[in-house]
KESERO-155974 format. One line per field, with one value per atom (N, C-alpha, C): residue number from 1; residue in one letter; atom name; x, y, z. Coordinates in pm, whole numbers, plus 50000, padded with zeros to 5 digits. Each point is the difference from the previous one (the first is absolute). Layout:
n <- [NUM_...]
res <- [A_...]
atom <- [CA_...]
u <- [X_...]
v <- [Y_...]
w <- [Z_...]
! end
This chain:
n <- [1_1_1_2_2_2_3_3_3_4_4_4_5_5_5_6_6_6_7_7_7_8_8_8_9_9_9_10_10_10_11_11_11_12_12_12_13_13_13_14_14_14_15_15_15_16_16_16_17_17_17_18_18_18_19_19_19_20_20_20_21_21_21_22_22_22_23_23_23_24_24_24_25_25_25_26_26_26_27_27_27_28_28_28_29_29_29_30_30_30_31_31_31_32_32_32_33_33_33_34_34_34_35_35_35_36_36_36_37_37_37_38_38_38_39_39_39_40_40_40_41_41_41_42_42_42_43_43_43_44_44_44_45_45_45_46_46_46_47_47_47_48_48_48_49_49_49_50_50_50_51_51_51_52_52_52_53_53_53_54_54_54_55_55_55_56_56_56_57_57_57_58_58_58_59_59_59_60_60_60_61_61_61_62_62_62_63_63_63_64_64_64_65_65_65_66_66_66_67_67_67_68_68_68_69_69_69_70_70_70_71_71_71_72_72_72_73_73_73_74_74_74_75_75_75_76_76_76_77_77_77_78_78_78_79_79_79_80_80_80_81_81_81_82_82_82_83_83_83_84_84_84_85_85_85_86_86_86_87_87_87_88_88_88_89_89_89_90_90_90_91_91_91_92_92_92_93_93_93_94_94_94_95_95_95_96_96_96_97_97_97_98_98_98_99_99_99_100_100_100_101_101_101_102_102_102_103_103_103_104_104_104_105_105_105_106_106_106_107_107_107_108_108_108_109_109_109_110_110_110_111_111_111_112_112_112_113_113_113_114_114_114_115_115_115_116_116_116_117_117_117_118_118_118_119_119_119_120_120_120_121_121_121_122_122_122_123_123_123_124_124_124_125_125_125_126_126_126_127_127_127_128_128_128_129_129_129_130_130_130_131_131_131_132_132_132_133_133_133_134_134_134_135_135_135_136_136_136_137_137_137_138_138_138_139_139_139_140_140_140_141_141_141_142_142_142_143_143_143_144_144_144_145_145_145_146_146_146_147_147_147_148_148_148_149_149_149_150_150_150_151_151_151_152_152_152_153_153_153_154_154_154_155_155_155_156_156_156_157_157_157]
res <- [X_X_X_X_X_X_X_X_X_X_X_X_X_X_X_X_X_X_X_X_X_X_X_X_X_X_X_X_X_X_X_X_X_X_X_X_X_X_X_X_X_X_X_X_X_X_X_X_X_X_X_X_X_X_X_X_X_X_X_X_X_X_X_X_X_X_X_X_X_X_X_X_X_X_X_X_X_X_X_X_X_X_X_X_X_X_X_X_X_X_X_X_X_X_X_X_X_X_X_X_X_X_X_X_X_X_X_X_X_X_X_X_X_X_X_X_X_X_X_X_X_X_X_X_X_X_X_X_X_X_X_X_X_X_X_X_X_X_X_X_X_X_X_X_X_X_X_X_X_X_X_X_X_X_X_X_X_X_X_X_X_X_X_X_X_X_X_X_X_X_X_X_X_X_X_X_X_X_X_X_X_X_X_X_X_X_X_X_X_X_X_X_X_X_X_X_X_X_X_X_X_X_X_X_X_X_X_X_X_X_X_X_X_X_X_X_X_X_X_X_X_X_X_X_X_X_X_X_X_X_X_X_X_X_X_X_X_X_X_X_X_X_X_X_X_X_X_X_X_X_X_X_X_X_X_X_X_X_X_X_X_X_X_X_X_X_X_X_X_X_X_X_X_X_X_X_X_X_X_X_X_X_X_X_X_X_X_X_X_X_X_X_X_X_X_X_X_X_X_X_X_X_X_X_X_X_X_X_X_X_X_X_X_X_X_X_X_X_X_X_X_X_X_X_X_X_X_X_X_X_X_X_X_X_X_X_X_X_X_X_X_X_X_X_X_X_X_X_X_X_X_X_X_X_X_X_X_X_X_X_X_X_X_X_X_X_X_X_X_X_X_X_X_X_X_X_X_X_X_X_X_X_X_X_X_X_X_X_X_X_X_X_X_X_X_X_X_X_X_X_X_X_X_X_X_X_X_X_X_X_X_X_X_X_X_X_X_X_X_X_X_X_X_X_X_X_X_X_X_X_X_X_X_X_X_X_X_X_X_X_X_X_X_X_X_X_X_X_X_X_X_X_X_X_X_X_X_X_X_X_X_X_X_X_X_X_X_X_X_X_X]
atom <- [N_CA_C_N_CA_C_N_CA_C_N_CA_C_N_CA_C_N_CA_C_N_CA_C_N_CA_C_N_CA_C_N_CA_C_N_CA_C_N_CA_C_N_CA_C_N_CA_C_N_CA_C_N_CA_C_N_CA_C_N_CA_C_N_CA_C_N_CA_C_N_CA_C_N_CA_C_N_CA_C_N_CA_C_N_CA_C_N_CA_C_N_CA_C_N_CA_C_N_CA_C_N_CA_C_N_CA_C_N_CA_C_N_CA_C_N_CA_C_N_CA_C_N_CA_C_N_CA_C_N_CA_C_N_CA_C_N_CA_C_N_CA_C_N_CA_C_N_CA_C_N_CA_C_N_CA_C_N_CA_C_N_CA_C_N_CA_C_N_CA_C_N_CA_C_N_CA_C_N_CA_C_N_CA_C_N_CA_C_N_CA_C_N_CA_C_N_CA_C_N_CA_C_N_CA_C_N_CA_C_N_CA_C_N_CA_C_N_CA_C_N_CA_C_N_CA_C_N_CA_C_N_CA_C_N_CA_C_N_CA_C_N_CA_C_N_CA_C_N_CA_C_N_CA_C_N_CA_C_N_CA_C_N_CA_C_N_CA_C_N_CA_C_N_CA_C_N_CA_C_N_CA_C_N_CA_C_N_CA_C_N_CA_C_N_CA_C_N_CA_C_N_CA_C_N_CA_C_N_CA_C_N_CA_C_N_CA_C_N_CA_C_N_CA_C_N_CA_C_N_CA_C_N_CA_C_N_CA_C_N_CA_C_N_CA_C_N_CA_C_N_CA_C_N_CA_C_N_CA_C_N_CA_C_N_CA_C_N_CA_C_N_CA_C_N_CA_C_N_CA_C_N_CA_C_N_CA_C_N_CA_C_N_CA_C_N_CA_C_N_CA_C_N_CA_C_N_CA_C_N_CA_C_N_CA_C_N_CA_C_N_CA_C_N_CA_C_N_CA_C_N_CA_C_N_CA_C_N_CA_C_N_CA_C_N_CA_C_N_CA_C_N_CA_C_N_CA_C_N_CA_C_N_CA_C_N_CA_C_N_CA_C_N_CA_C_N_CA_C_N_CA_C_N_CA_C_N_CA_C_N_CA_C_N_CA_C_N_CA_C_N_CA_C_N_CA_C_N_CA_C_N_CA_C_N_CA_C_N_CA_C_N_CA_C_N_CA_C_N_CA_C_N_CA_C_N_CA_C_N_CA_C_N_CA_C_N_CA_C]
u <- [69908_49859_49969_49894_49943_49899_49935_49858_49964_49864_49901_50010_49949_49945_50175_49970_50075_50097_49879_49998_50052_49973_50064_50163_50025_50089_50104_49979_50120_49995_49861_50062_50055_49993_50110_50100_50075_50088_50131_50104_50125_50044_50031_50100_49924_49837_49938_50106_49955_50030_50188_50048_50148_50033_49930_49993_49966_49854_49970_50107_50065_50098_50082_50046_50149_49927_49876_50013_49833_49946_49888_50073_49917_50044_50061_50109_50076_49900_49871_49959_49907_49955_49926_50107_50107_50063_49955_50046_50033_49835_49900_49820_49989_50101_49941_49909_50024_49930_49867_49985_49879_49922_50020_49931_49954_50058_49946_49902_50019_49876_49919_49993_49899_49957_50049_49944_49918_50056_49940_49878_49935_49914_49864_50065_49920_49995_50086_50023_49889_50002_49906_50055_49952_50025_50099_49965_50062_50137_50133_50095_50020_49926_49958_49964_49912_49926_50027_50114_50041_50076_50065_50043_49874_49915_49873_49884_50042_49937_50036_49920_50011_49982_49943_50035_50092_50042_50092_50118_50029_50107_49978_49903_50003_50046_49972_49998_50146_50076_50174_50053_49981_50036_49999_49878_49985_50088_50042_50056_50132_50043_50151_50031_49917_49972_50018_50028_49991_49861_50005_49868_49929_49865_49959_50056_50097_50024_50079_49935_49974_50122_50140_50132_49947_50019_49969_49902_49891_49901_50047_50099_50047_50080_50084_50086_49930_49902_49910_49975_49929_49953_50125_50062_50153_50049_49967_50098_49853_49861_49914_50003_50058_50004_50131_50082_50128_49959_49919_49978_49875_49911_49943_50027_50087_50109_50105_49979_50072_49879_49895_49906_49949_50052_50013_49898_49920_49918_49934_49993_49969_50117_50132_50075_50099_50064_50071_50117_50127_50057_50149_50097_50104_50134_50051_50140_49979_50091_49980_49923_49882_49929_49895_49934_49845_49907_49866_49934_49817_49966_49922_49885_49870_49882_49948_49970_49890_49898_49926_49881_50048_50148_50004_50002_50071_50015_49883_49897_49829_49953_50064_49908_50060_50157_50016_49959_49980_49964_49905_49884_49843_50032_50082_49953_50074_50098_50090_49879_49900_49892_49932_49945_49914_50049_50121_50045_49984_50082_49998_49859_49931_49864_49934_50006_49975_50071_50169_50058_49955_49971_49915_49902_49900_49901_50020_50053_50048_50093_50024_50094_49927_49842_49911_49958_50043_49961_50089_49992_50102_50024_49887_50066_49885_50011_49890_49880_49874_49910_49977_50126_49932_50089_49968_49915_49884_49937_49813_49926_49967_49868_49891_49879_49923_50000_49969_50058_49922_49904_49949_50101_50056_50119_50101_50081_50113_50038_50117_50052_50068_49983_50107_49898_49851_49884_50012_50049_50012_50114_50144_50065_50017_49876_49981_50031_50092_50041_49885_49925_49955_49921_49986_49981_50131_50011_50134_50041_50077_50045_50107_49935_50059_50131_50105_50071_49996_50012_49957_50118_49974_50135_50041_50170_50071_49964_50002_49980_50155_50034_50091_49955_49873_49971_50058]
v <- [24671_49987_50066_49943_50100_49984_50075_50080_49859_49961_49879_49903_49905_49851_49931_49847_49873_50051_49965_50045_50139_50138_50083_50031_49940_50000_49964_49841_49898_50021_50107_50038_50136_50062_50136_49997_49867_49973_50029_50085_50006_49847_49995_49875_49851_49997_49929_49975_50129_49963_49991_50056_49992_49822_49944_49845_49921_50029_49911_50029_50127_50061_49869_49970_49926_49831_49970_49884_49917_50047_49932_49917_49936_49942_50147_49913_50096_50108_49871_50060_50154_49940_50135_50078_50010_50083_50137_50036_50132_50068_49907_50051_50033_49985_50007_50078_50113_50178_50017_49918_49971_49918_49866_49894_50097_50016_50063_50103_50070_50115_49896_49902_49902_49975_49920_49945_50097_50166_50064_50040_50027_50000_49910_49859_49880_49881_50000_49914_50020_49901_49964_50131_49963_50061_49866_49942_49829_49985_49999_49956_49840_49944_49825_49970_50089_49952_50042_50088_50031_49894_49907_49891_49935_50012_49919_50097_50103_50080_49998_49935_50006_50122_50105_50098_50132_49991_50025_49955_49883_49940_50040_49991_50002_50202_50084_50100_50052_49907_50053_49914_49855_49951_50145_50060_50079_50163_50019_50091_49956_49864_49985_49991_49952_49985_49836_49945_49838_49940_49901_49878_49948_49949_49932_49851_49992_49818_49992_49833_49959_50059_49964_50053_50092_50110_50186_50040_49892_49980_50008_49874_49912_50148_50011_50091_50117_50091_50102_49976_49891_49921_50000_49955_49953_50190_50093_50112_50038_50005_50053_49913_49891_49903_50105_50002_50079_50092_50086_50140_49981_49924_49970_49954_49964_49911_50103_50126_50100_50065_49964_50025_49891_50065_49910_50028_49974_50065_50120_50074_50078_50169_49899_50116_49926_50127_49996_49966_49854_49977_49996_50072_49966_50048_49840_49978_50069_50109_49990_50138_50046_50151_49922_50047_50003_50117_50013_50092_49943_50099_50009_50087_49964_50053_50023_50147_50052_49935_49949_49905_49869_49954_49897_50065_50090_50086_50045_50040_50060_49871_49875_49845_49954_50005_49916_50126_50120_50095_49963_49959_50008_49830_49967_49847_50007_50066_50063_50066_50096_50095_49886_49851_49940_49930_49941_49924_50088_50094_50073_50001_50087_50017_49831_49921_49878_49930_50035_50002_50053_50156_50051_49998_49946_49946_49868_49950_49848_50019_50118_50006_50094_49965_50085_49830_49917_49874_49891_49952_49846_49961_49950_49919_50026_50005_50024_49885_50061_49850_49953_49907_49873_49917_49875_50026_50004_50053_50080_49852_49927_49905_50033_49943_50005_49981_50111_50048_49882_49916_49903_49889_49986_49858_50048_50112_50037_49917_49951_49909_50121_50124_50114_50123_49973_50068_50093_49923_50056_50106_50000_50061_50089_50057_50058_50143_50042_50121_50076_49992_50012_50179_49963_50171_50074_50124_50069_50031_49961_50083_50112_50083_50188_49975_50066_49956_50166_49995_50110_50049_50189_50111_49995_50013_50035_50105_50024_50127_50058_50095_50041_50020_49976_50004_49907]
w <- [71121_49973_49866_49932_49824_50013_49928_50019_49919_50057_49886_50024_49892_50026_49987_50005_49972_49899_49903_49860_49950_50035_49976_50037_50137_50062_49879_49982_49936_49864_49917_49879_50002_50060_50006_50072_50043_50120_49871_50033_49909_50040_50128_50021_49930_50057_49874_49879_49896_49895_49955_50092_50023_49986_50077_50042_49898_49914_49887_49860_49986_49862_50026_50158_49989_50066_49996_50068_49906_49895_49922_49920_49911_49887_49878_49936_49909_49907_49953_49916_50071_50118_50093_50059_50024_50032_49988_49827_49952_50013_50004_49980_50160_50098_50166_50036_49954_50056_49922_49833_49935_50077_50050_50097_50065_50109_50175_49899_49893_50016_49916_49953_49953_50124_50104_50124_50079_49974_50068_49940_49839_49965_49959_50006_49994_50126_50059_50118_50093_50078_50100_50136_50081_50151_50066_49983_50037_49898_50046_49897_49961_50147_49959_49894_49956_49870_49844_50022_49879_49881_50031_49942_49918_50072_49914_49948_49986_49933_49862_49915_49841_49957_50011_49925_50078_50081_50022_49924_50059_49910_49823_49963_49881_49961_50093_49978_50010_50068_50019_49874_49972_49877_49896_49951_49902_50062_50110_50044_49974_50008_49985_49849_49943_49878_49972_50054_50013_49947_49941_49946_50066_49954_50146_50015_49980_49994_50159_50024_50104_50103_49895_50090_50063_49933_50026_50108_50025_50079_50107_50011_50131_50082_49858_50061_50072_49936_50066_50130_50035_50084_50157_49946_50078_50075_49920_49993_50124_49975_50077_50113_50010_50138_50074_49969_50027_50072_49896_50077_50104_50014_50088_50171_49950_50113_50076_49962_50082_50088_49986_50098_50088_50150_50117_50112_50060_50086_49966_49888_50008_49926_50047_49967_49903_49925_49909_50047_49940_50050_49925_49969_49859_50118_49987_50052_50114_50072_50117_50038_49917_50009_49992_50097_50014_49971_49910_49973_50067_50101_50060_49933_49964_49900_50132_49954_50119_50052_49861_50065_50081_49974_50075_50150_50039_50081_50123_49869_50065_50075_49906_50019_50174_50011_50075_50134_49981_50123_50012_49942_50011_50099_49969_50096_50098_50032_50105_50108_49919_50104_50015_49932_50013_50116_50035_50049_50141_50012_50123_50078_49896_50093_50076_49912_50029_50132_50059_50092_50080_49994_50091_50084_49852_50075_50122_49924_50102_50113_50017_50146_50080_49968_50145_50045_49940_50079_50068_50075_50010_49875_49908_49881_49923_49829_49909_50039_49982_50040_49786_50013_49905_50009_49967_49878_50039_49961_49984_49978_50075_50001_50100_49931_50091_50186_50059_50110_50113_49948_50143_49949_49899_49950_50078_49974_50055_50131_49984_50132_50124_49899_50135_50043_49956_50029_50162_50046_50183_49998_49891_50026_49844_49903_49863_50024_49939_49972_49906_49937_49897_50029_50129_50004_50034_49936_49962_50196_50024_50125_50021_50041_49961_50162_49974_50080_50136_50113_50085_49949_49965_50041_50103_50032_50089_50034_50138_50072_50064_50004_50122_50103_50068_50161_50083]
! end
């Protein structure tokens, strides 16, 4: 697990940048560790969208020291699809190490408590009442759960 976002995670990730030195285009290679702290100071929260971020791109061109011609573009473009593409659900993904961002972490607990309580609730009844239509339409009106039913404590008597 690392402390932070998506985004913080996969630009301070060593194995990250371990991965782009030996697997970008030639010309991004040797600039790897310049990118990620470009990505980390101008990039989105979203790594989807970094490929089509023009000034981004335009801001690692002038970091690599590369032109703006169309090649150099493509190529930028191509190298931020790359590094985008190691983010999978949420988590950081390079060969066979996975890096888990806290917030992905905070995210999938918060729907883990959402989910539960929501189970909970639904096992003081036979069955959840919906789908939720108007209750004189309902074809199962005679048999509606819809008020919560609390289940009796066991006694030892």
């Amino acid at each position: 697990m690392a402390e932070g976002t998506v985004k913080q995670t996969l630009v301070e990730s060593e194995d990250v940048l371990d991965y782009l030195s030996n697997n970008m285009s030639a010309k991004l290679r040797p600039h790897a560790r310049e990118i990620l702290q470009t990505i980390s100071e101008m990039g989105s929260e979203d790594p989807a969208e970094w490929d089509g971020d023009e000034f981004l791109i335009n801001r690692i061109l002038d970091v690599c020291g590369m032109s703006q011609a169309k090649s150099n573009r493509d190529t930028v473009a191509a190298g931020l699809r790359k590094i985008s593409k190691l983010v999978k659900g949420g988590l950081i993904v390079v060969g066979d190490k996975v890096e888990v961002p806290s917030d992905t972490l905070d995210s999938i607990m918060e729907t883990i408590d959402r989910m539960h309580a929501e189970m909970v609730e639904q096992s003081r009844t036979g069955f959840p009442a919906a789908p939720r239509t108007d209750c004189e339409d309902c074809q199962y009106f005679s048999v509606c759960t819809k008020d919560i039913i609390v289940p009796e404590a066991d006694s030892d008597e």
